[in-house]
C-alpha positions in Angstrom: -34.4 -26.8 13.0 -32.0 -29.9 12.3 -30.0 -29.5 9.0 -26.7 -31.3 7.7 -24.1 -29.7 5.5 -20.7 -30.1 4.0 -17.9 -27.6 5.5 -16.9 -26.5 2.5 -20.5 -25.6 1.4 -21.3 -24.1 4.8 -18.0 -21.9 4.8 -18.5 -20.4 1.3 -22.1 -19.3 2.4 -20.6 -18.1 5.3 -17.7 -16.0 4.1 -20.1 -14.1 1.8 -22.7 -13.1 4.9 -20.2 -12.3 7.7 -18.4 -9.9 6.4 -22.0 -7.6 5.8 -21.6 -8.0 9.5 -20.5 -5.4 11.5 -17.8 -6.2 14.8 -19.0 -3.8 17.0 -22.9 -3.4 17.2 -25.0 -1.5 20.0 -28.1 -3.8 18.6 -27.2 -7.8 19.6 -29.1 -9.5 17.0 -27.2 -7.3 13.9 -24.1 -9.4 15.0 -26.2 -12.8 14.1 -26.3 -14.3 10.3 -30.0 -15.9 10.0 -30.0 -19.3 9.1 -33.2 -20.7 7.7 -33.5 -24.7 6.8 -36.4 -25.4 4.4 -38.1 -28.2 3.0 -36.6 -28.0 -0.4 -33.0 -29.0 1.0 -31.7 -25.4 1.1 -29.9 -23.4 3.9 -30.6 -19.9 3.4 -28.0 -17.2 5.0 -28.9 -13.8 5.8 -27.2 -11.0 6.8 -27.6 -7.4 7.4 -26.3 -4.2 8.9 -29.9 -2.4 8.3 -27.9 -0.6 5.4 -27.1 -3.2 3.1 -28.4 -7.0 3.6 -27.0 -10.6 1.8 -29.0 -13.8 1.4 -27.9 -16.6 0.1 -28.7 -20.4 -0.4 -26.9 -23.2 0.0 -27.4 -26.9 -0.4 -28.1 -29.0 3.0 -29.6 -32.0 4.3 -32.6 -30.9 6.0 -34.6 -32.9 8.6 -36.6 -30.8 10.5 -37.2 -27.1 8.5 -37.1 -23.8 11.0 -34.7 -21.0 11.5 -32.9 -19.5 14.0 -30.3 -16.8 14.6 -26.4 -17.3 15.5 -23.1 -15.0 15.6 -22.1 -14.6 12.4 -18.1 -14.5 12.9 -18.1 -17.3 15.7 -20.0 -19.9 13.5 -18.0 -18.5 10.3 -14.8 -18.9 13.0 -16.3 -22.3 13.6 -16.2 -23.2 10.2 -12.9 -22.3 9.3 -11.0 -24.2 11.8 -13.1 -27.7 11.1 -11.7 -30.5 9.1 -11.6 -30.3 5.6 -14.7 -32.7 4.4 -16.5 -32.9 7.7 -20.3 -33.5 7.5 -21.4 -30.4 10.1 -24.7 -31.0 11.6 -26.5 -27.7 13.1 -29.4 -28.2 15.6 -31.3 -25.4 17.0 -33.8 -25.6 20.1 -34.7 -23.8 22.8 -32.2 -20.5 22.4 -29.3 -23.2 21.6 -27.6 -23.7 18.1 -25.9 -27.5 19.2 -22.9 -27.7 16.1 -21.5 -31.3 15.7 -18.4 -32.2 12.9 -16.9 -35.2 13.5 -15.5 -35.2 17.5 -16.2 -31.5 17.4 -19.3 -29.8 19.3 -20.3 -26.5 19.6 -23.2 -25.0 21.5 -24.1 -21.3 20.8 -26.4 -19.0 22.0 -29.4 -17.7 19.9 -31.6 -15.0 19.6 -35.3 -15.7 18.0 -35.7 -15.2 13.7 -38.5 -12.7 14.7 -36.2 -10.1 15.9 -34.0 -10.2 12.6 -34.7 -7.3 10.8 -35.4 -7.3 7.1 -34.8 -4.7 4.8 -38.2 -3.9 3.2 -37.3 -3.5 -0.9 -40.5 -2.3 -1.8 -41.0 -1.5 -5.2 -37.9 -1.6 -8.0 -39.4 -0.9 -11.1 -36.3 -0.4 -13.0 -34.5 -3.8 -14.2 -31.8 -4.8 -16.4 -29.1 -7.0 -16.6 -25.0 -6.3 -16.8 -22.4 -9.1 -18.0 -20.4 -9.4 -15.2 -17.3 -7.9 -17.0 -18.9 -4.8 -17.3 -19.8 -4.8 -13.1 -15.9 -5.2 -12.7 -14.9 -2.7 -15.3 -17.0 -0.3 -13.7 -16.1 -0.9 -10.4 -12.4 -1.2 -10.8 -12.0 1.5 -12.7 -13.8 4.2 -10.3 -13.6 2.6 -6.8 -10.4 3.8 -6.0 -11.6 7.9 -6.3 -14.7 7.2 -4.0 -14.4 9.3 -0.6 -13.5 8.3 2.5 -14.6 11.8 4.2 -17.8 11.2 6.0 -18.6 14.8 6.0 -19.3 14.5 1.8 -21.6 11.3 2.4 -22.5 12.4 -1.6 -19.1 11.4 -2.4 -18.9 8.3 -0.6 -20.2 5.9 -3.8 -20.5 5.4 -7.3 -22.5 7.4 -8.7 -24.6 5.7 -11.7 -26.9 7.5 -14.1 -28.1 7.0 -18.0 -27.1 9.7 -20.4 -27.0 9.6 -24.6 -28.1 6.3 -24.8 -25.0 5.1 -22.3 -24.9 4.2 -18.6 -22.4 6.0 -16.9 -20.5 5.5 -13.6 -18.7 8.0 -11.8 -16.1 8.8 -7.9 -14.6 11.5 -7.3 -13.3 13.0 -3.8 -12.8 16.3 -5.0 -9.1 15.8 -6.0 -9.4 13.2 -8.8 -12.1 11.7 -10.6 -12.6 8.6 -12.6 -15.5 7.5 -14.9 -16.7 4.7 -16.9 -18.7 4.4 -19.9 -20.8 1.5 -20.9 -23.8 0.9 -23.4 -27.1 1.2 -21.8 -28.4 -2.0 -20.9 -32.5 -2.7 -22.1 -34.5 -1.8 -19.0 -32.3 1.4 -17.6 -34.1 3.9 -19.6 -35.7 6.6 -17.8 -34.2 5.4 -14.4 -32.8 7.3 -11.5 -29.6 8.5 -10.8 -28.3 6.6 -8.2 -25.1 6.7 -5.6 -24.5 3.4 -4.5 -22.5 3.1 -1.3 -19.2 2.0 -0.7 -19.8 -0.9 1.5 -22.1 -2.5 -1.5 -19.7 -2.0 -3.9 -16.7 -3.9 -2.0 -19.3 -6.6 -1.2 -20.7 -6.8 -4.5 -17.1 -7.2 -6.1 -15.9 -10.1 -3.5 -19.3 -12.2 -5.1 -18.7 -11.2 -8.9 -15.7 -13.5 -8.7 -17.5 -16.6 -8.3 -20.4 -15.8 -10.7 -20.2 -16.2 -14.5 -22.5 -14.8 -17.3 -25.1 -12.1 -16.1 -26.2 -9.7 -13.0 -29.7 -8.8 -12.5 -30.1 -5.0 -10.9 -33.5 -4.0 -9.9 -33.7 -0.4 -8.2 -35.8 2.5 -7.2 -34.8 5.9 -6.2 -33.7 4.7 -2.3 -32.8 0.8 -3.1 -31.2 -1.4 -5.6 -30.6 -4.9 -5.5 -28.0 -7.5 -7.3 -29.1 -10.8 -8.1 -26.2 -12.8 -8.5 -27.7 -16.7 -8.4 -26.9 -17.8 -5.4 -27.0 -14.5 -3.6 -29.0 -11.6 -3.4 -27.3 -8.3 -2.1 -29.8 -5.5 -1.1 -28.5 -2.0 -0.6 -30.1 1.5 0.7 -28.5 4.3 -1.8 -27.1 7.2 -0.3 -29.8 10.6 0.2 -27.7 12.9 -1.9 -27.0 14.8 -5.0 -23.7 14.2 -6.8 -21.9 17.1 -7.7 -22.0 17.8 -11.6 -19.0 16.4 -12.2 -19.1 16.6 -16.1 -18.3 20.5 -15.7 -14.8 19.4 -14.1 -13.6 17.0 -17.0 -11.4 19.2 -19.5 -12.6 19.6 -23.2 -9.8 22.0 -24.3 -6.5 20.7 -22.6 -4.5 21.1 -25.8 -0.7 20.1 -24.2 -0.8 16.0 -25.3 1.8 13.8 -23.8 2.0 9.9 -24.9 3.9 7.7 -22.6 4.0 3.8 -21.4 2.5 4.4 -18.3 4.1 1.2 -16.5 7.7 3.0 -16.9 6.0 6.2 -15.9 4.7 4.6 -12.9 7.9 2.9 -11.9 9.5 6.3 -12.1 6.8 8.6 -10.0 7.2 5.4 -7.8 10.5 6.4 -7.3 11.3 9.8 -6.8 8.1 10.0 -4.2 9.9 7.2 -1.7 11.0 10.6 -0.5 8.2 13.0 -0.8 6.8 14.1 2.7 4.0 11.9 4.2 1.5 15.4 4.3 1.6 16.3 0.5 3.0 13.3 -1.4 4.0 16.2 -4.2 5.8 15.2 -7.3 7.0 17.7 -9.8 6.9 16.9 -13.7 8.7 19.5 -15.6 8.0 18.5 -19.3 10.4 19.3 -22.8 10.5 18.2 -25.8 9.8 14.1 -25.5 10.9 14.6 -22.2 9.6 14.6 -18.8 11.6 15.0 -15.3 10.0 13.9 -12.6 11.3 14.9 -9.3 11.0 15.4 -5.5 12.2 18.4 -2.9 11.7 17.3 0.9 13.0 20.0 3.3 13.3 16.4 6.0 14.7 14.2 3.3 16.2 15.6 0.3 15.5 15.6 -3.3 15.4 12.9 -5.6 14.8 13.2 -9.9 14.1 10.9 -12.5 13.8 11.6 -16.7 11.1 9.2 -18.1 10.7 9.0 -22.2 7.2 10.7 -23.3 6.2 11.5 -26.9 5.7 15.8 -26.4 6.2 18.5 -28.4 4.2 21.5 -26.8 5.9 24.4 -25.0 7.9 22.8 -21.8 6.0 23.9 -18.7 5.7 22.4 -14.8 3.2 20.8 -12.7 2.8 19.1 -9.6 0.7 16.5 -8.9 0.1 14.1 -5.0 2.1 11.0 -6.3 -0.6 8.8 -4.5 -3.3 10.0 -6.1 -1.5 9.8 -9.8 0.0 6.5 -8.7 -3.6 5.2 -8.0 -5.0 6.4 -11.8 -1.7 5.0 -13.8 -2.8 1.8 -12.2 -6.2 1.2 -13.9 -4.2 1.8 -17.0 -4.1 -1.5 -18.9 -2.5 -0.6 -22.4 1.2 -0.1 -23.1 0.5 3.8 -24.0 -1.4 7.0 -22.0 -2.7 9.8 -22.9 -2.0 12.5 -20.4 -4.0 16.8 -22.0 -2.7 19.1 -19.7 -3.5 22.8 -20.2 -1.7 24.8 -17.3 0.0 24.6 -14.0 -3.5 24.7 -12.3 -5.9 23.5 -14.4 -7.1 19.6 -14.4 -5.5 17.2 -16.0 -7.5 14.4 -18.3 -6.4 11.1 -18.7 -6.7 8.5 -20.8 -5.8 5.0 -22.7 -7.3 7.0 -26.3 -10.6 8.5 -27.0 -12.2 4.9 -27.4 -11.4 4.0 -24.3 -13.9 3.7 -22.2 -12.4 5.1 -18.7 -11.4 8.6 -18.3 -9.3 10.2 -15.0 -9.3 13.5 -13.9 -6.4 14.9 -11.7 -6.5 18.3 -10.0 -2.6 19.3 -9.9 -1.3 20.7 -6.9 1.2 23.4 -6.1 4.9 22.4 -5.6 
């Protein structure tokens, strides 16, 4: 294959593909990005830890159509450190990619396009389009309460499934949960709920901010893809059953506090500088439109805070980890939250209003 390219074309492609790409493989070939010249003047990329696999197509001059495989980080290393504007010409024959830019030249080994594996999609009979707003709102609104604990691979996505007329997209890790609500796009009816892993979901949102309009989704019960133009990420779902989590948010938390949850968030910011690395507990002891935050290290001392808070139930105390409360106040993009609390150990719901259409759920802890 013989194939001529810009740098900053080539680089773009590349960024998207490598970082699919593991560092440390046991299988040589998973560390290579496929690149495939065709007739039609494209350079198509492709990527894949077996799990989840990108392609994607850039323009290039092509002179003599084939493919070949390369390491994906040296060539994307390559690419970052040419000149900006160079013309890079990629040449690959006889188990040699030959990379020229200007007085530059490169000469990689490569493994044969055979040996890439390709994950097999198979049938995806459900498909429907999401604006890509709605992609981001769901995923920056739940991402941060997907598990990290390998041990619950259930937990370690976002789960998405149709109900009422409305998709819905759901993380917890069993100590908070957040949730997103969106209209049901045409084409989701009927389809299967689905836990989509974490790895898909921080590639996925790295592409969405280059693409405008529209993303296609077609899935099954084991794969779902995203067509986003240019690229197409592929992803195996996680073999699991998410926990009912609708059972855990609260219907009848009647205690209502209304706050402005940046001043909030400056203040359990504070008082936790000091809270122990282990727990992270903060104490709120609420009154009458007010709310004391405060902190009791047996290594570093106390520290307290009074925040304003609209609240006129009877004054009672809770503890919650700072982290994980910090994390929730965060997604909060109005100047007001709505924080139901029923008791010192039941969960706490919050919320922008009932409209919105994100809800958080934080277990408290003891303190």
């Amino acid at each position: 294959m013989k194939a001529t390219i810009e740098r900053a074309t080539l680089l773009k492609g590349l960024s998207h593909v490598q970082s699919v790409v593991e560092r440390r493989n046991t299988i040589p070939i998973l560390s290579n990005v496929l690149l495939e010249a065709t007739a039609e003047g494209q350079l198509r990329l492709m990527a894949t830890d077996l799990d989840l696999q990108i392609n994607e197509s850039v323009a290039a001059a092509v002179d003599q159509p084939g493919a070949t495989t390369v390491s994906a980080h040296t060539l994307f290393d390559i690419a970052r450190k040419l000149p900006e504007g160079a013309q890079v010409s990629l040449t690959a024959a006889e188990g040699r990619m030959t990379i020229v830019a200007g007085r530059a030249r490169f000469s990689l080994g490569t493994l044969p396009r055979d040996d890439f594996p390709v994950i097999a999609e198979g049938e995806l009979p459900y498909q429907f389009e999401l604006p890509v707003e709605t992609l981001k709102l769901i995923i920056d609104k739940t991402r941060f309460a997907i598990s990290t604990e390998e041990t619950r691979y259930y937990l370690n996505g976002i789960f998405l499934h149709t109900a009422e007329g409305v998709l819905k997209a759901a993380a917890t890790d069993g100590h908070r949960l957040a949730r997103v609500t969106v209209d049901q796009p045409e084409g989701a009816n009927g389809m299967p709920d689905v836990i989509v892993p974490r790895k898909c979901i921080a590639e996925l949102r790295k592409l969405l901010d280059e693409v405008d309009g529209s993303v296609g989704v077609s899935l099954s019960g084991t794969k779902i893809r995203f067509d986003l133009g240019q690229a197409i990420l592929t992803s195996k779902l996680i073999d699991g059953t998410f926990p009912d989590y609708s059972r855990v948010i609260p219907t009848a938390n009647d205690k209502i506090l209304k706050l402005d949850p940046k001043s909030f968030m400056q203040g359990v910011d504070r008082v936790s500088t000091i809270a122990t690395e282990k727990t992270r507990a903060v104490k709120m002891a609420l009154d009458r439109d007010k709310i004391t935050l405060s902190v009791t290290s047996p290594e570093n001392g106390t520290a307290a805070e009074e925040v304003p808070g609209d609240y006129t139930a009877l004054p009672f105390e809770i503890g919650f980890n700072s982290r994980y409360l910090l994390d929730i106040l965060g997604q909060i993009d109005t100047d007001l939250v709505e924080v139901h609390l029923a008791d010192a150990a039941a969960p706490t719901l919050i919320r922008e209003n009932d409209k919105s259409a994100a809800l958080y759920v934080l277990m408290p802890m003891r303190v």
